[in-house]
N, C-alpha and C positions, 0 to 999 in steps of 0.2 A: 392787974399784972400784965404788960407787956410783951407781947411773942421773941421770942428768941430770934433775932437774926442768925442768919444762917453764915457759917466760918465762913471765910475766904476762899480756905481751899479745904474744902470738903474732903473727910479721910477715905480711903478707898474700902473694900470690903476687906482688906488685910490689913487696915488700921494705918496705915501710910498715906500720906495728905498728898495729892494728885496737882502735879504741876500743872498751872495755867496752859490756856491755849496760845502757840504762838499766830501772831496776830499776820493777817495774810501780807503775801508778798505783793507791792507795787506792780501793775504789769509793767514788762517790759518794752521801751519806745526803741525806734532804730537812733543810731548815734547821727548820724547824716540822712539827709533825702537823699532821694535816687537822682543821678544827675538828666537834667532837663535832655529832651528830644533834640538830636545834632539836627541842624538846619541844612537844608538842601536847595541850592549846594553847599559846601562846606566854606568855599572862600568868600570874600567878599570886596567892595570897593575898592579898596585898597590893594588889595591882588588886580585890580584891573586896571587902575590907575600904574602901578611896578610892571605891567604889562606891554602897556601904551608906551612908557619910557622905552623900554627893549623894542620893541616894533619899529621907533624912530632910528632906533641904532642898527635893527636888522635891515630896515630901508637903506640907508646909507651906508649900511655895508654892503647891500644889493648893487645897488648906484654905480661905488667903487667897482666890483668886480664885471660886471655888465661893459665897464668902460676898460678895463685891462685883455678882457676875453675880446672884444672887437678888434683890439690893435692885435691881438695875439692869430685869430681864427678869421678876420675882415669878414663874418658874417654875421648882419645884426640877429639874427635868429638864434646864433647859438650863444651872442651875447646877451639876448633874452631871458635861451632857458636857463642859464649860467646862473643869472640873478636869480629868476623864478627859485632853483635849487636852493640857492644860498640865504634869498629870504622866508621860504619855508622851513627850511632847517632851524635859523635860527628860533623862528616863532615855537615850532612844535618841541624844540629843544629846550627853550626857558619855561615854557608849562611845564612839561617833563622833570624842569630843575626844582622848581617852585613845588609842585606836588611832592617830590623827594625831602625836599630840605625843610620845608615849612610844615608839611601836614603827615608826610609818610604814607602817602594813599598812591597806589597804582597811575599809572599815568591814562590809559584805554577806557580802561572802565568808571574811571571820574567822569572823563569826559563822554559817558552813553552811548560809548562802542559798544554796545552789546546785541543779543537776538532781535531780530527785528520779528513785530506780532503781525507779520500779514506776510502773503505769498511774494517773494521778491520780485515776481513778473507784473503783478501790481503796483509795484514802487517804480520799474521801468515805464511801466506804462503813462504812469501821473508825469513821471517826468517828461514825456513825448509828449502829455497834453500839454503842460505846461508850455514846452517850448512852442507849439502852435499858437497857444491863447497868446502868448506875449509876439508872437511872433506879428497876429492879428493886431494886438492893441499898440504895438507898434506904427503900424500903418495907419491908423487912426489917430495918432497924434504926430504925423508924419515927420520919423526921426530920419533925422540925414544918414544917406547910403554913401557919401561921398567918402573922398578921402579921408582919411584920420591914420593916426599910428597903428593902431589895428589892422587896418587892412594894407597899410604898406608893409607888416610881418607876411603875410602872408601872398606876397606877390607869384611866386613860383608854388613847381608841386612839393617838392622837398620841406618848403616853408609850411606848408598847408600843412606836411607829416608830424613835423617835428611840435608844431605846436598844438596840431589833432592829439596827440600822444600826451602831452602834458597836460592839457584841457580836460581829457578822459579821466587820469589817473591822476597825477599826483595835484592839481588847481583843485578840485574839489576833494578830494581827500583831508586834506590842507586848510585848505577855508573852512568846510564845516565842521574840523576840530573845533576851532576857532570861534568861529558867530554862531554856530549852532549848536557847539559843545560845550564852549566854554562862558563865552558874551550872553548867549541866550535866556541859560535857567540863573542867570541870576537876576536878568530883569524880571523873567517871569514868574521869580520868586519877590519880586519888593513891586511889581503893578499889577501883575494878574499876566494871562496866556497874551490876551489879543495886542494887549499895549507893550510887552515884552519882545512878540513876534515882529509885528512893524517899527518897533527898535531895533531890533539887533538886524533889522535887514536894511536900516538907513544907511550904516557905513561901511556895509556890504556894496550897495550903489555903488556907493562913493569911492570905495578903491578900486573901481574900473572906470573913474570919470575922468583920468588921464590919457586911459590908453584909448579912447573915443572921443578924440581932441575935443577933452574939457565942454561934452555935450550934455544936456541938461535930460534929453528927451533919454539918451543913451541909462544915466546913471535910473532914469527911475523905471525904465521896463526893467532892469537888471535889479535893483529892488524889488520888485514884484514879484520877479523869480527866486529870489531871496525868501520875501514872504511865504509864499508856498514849501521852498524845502524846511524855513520855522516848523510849516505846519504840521508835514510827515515828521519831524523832529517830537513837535508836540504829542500828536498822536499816537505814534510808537515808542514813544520813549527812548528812541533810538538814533543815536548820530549817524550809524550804521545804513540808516534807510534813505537817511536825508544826503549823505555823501552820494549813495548810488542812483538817488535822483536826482541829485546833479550834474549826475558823468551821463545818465540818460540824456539829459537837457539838453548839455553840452553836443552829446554826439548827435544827436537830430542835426544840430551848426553842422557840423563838421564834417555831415554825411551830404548837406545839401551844396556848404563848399567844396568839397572833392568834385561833388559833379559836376557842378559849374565848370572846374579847373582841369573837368576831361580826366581826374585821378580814379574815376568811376564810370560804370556805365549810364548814360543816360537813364534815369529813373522817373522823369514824365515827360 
């Protein structure tokens, strides 16, 4: 005799047959992944290449107006800073646009205007060494003091002012938007720090290799100093530090030209 298999659904102690178990529930999966980590910086190539187009055009619109303000004002100085104005404007104005219209991100704080991590008497200092060291390595590969466009801006004392003033504030303000805000973290994002640095300070050089009639020894001490504000740039993370070691740099010039020009007192 054979044992009884046992029902299906066993009757319960009140004689009622006991529904199955229902069977567990699948866990549940997310419907999408989580979207991948934004790359920093946020633009790329292609933002630097629509860049370089406007540059050419802010150039030339510099050019033009440089050449209206001279017939207007007969002083090549104010047709200088004329230009100066109008090709930084446009520059810091089409990042400005770009950031707005393309990505919707702030225009300051993309470009690493932000706190600077060390005491800012520190960032003036590096940049007074800076302007020594290059000053040194200068004479070392003995670049011409002669004439150039440069130094015929600055024949007079008013000359000396007017472009001490720009040199301090709005040139480096300006530029290191620019190569060290903008140019910089993207090389240093696709080579690494150090080949990124000595990049974005090559045509740094270079856009002062005109105004030091087209001198070779000129454009690469001013690369150098390029290099070094990369580095505060690097180090702090800050465009912020790197701008005001610039205007340091800058005013060491500016403070050793005045005296020369008798706009100061003798200082050795």
């Amino acid at each position: 005799m054979t044992p009884e298999e046992p029902p299906v659904n066993p009757p319960s102690a009140a004689g009622r047959p006991v529904a199955p178990a229902a069977p567990e529930a699948a866990p549940e999966f997310p419907s999408a992944l989580p979207p991948p980590p934004e790359r920093d910086p946020f633009w790329g190539y292609s933002d630097l290449l629509w860049l370089f187009g406007l540059a050419i055009a802010s150039v030339l619109s510099a050019l033009a107006v440089e050449r209206i303000a001279l017939k207007l004002f007969k002083l090549e100085v104010a047709s200088i800073a004329a230009g100066m104005l109008v090709l930084y404007g446009l520059l810091c104005g089409s990042l400005r646009m770009m950031f707005r219209v393309l990505y919707d991100r702030p225009f300051w704080r993309s470009l690493g205007w932000t706190p600077i991590r060390m005491p800012v008497m520190w960032v003036i200092l590096c940049g007074m060494m800076t302007a020594v060291l290059v000053a040194v390595a200068s004479s070392l590969i003995h670049t011409p003091t002669g004439d150039n466009p440069m130094t015929r801006l600055m024949e007079t004392r008013a000359d000396v002012l007017v472009m001490g003033v720009l040199g301090i504030t709005l040139g480096p303000l300006c530029e290191e938007l620019v190569f060290r805000g903008f140019l910089q973290p993207l090389l240093v994002r696709s080579l690494g720090a150090a080949p990124g640095i000595v990049l974005a300070a090559v045509p740094f050089g270079l856009l002062h290799l005109q105004e030091y009639g087209n001198s070779w020894r000129h454009a690469l001490i001013i690369a150098m100093a390029g290099a070094a504000f990369g580095w505060m740039r690097q180090a702090t993370g800050s465009t912020k530090a790197a701008a005001i070691m610039h205007a340091a740099y800058n005013s060491l010039f500016f403070i050793a030209l005045m005296t020369e020009k008798r706009i100061l007192p003798q200082l050795w």
